[in-house]
C-alpha positions in Angstrom: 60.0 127.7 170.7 57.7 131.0 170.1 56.1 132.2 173.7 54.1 134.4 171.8 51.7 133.1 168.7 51.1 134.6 165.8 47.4 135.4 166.9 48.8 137.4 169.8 51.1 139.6 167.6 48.0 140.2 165.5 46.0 141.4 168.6 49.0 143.7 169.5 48.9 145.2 166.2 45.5 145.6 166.2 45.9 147.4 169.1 48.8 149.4 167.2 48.0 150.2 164.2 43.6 149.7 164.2 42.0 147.0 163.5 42.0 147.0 159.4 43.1 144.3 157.6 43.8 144.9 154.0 42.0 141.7 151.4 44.9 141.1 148.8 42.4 139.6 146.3 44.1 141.1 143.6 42.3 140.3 140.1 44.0 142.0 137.0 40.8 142.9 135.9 41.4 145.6 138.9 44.3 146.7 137.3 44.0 149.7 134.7 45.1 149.3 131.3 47.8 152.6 131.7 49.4 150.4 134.4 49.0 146.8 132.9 50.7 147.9 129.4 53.7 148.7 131.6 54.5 145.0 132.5 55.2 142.1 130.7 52.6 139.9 132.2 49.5 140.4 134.4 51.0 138.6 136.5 54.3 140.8 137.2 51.5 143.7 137.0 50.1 142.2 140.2 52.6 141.3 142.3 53.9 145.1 141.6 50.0 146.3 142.0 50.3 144.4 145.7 54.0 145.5 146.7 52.9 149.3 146.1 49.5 148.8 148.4 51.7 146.9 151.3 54.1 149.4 151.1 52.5 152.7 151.7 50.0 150.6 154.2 52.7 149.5 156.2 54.4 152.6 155.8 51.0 154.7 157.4 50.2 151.8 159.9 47.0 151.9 158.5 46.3 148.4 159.1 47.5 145.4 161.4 47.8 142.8 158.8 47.3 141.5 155.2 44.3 138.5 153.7 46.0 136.6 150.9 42.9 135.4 149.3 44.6 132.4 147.1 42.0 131.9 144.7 42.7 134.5 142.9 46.6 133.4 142.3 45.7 129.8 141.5 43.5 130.7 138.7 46.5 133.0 137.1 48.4 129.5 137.1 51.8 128.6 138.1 52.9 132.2 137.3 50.3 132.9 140.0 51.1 130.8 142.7 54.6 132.4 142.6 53.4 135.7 142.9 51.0 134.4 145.3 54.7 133.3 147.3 55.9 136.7 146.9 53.1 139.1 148.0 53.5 136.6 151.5 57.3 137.2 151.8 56.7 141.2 151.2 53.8 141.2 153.8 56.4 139.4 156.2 59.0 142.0 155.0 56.4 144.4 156.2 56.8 143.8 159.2 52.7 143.0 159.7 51.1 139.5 159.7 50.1 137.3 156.7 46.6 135.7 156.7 45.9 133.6 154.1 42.7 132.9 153.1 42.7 129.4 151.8 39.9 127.6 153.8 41.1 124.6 153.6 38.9 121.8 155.7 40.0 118.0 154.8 40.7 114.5 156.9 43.7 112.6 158.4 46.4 112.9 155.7 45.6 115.0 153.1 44.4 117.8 156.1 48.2 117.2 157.6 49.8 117.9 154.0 47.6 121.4 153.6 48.7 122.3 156.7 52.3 121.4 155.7 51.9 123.3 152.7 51.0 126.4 154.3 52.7 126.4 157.9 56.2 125.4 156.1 58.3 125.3 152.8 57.3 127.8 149.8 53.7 129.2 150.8 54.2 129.2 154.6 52.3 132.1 156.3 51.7 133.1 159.6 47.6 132.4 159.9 45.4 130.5 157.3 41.6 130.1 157.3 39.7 126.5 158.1 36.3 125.2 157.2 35.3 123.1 160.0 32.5 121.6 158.2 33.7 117.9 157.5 34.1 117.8 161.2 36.1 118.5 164.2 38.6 116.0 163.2 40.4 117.6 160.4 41.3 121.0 163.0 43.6 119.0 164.5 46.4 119.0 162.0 46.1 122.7 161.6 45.8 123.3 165.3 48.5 121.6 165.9 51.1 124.3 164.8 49.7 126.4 166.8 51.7 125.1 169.6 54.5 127.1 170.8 57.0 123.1 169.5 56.0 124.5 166.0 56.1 127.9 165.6 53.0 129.7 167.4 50.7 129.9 164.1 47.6 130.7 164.2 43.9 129.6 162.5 40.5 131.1 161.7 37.7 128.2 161.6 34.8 129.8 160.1 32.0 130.3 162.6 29.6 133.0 161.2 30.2 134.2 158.0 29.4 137.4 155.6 27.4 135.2 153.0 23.9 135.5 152.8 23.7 131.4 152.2 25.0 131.0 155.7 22.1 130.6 157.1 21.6 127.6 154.9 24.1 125.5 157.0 25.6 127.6 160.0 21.9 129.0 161.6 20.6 125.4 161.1 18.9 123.8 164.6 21.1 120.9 166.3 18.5 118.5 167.5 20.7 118.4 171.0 19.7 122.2 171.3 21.2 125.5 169.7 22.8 126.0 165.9 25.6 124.4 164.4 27.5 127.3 164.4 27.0 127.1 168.2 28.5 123.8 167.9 31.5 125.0 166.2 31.9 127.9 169.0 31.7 125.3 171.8 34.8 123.3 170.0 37.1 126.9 169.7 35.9 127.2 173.4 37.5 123.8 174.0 40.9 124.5 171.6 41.1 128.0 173.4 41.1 126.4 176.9 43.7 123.6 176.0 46.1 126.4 174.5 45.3 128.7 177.5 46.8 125.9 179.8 49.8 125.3 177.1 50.5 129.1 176.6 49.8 130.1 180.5 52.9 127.7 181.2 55.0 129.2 179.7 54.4 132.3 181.3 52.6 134.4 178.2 49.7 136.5 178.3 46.7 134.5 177.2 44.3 137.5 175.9 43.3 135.3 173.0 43.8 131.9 171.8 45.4 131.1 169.0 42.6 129.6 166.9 40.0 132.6 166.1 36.8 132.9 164.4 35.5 134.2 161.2 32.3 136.1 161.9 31.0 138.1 159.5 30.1 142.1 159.9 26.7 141.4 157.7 24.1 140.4 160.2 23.8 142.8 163.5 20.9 140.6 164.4 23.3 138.3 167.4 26.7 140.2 166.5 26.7 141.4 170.6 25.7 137.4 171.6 28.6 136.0 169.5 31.0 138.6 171.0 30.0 137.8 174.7 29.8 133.9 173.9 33.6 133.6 172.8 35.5 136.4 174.9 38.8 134.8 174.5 38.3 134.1 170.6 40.1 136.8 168.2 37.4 137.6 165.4 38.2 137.5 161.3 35.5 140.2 160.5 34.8 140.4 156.7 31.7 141.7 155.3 33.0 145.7 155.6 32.6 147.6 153.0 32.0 146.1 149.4 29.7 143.9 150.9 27.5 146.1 153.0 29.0 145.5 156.5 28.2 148.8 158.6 31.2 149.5 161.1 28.8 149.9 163.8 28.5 146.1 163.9 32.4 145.5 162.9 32.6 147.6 166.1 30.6 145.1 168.5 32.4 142.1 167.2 36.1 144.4 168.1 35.3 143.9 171.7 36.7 141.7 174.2 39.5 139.5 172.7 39.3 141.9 169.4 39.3 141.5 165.8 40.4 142.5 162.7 38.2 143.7 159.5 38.7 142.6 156.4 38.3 145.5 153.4 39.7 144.2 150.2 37.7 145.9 146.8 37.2 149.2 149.2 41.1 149.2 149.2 42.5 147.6 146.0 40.0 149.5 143.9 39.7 152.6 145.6 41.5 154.4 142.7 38.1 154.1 140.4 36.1 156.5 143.3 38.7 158.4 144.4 37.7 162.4 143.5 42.0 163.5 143.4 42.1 160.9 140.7 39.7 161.5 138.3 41.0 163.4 135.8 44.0 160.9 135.5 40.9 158.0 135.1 39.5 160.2 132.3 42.6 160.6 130.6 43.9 157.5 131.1 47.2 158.2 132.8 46.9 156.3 136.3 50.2 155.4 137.6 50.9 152.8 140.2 51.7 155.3 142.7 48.2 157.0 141.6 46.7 153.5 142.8 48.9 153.0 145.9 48.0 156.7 147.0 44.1 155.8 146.5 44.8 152.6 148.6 46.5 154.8 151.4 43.7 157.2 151.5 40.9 154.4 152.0 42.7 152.4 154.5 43.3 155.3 156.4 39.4 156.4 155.8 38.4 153.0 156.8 40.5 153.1 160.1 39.2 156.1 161.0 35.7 154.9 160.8 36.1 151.7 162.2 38.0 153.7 165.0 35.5 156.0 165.7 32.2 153.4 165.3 34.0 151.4 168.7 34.6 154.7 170.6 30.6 154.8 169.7 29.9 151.7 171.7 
């Protein structure tokens, strides 16, 4: 029986390490030619482009944990999927938590075989992503191993996200009063406080539950509302970077329970701005430990400022 879920360890590491979390959407497109030509297949390229990033990441503690984003491994095929298993076991290896991003929101059984597939056997990680959106009825088999009988792991049900066409569903009017994305709030509110009762008795800390949020660092517009409205709830905070997210707001959203911010392109494709490299771009000589440096520097850069934006508040 785990005391302590896996949303609890992430909190602690925030704490740690910073509140980064590194976006392994690795594309091979991302991957330079002077590296690619050095493995057999893009594939192998990858899963050696991730194990160099994890590696010096973990090895700086410039980040608390790792977003598998498996999209990008399912369209490199069955070759894929496999490195897809592998950059999860290194992350484990890493000794910092696995999130995989596979937003998966489905009914009865098929919901209880995703969450199968991902909680156990060949792809099993320590926190997935859920889209709540077919209704509150297909949490439930992902919740479920949440509880301390199954191994403590932990969910992020997407709440507010970095997309501008959120506001095409999730800011939508209820007619009983408030958005839907309220609606989806009020259900982690009620998950949180039947964990809280679970977790409480058996003597652990309850600082967060174990079933967080994903709200995005786009819109600053109700980013203090959403923090006060779920203090218990542990926030998934993409948007940083790439996308436009300003840390100032990533910063709001860290209070309370906490959070972790998601950077992926800043990270895995830091090499094409970083200044030490760019007479190695011109001349075409990168090196995987060119790229894995260029990742250390950003994550550290991006800890920093995240660091310093909640010391701001």
């Amino acid at each position: 029986m785990n005391n302590n879920h896996k949303m609890l360890v992430l909190q602690e590491l925030a704490q740690k390490n910073g509140p980064l979390c590194v976006g392994l959407d690795t594309d091979p497109s991302y991957i330079p030619d002077s590296v690619l030509k050095n493995y057999a297949s893009a594939t192998d390229a990858v899963m050696a482009y991730n194990q160099a990033i994890i590696d010096r990441v973990a090895a700086d503690k410039s980040a608390c944990c790792f977003k598998v984003q498996i999209a990008y491994y399912e369209a490199m095929g069955l070759a894929g999927m496999k490195v897809y298993a592998q950059t999860l076991a290194a992350v484990k290896k890493s000794g910092l938590i696995a999130i995989s991003d596979i937003k998966r929101g489905d009914i009865a059984a098929t919901a209880d075989a995703y969450a199968r597939a991902h909680f156990t056997g060949d792809f099993e990680t320590d926190i997935i992503t859920i889209n709540p959106y077919m209704g509150f009825d297909t949490l439930q088999p992902f919740t479920k191993y949440c509880s301390p009988e199954l191994g403590g792991k932990g969910a992020f049900v997407l709440l507010r996200t970095s997309n501008p066409g959120m506001k095409d569903i999730e800011q939508k009017e209820l007619a009983c009063g408030g958005r839907v994305l309220d609606g989806v709030g009020a259900e982690l509110e009620r998950i949180s406080a039947d964990f809280k009762e679970v977790y409480s008795g058996l003597g652990t800390a309850y600082t967060c539950s174990p079933v967080g949020a994903v709200v995005g660092c786009t819109e600053e517009s109700d980013a203090r509302i959403l923090r006060n409205a779920y203090p218990d709830i542990f926030f998934l905070i993409p948007g940083y970077g790439a996308q436009g997210g300003a840390a100032r707001i990533a910063a709001t959203l860290l209070d309370k329970a906490g959070g972790t911010v998601n950077s992926s392109r800043g990270i895995l494709c830091a090499w094409k701005k970083d200044e030490k490299l760019a007479a190695a771009r011109e001349a075409g000589t990168l090196t995987l430990d060119d790229i894995a440096e260029a990742a250390a520097r950003a994550s550290l850069a991006s800890k920093e400022d995240l660091l310093k934006a909640k010391a701001a508040l």
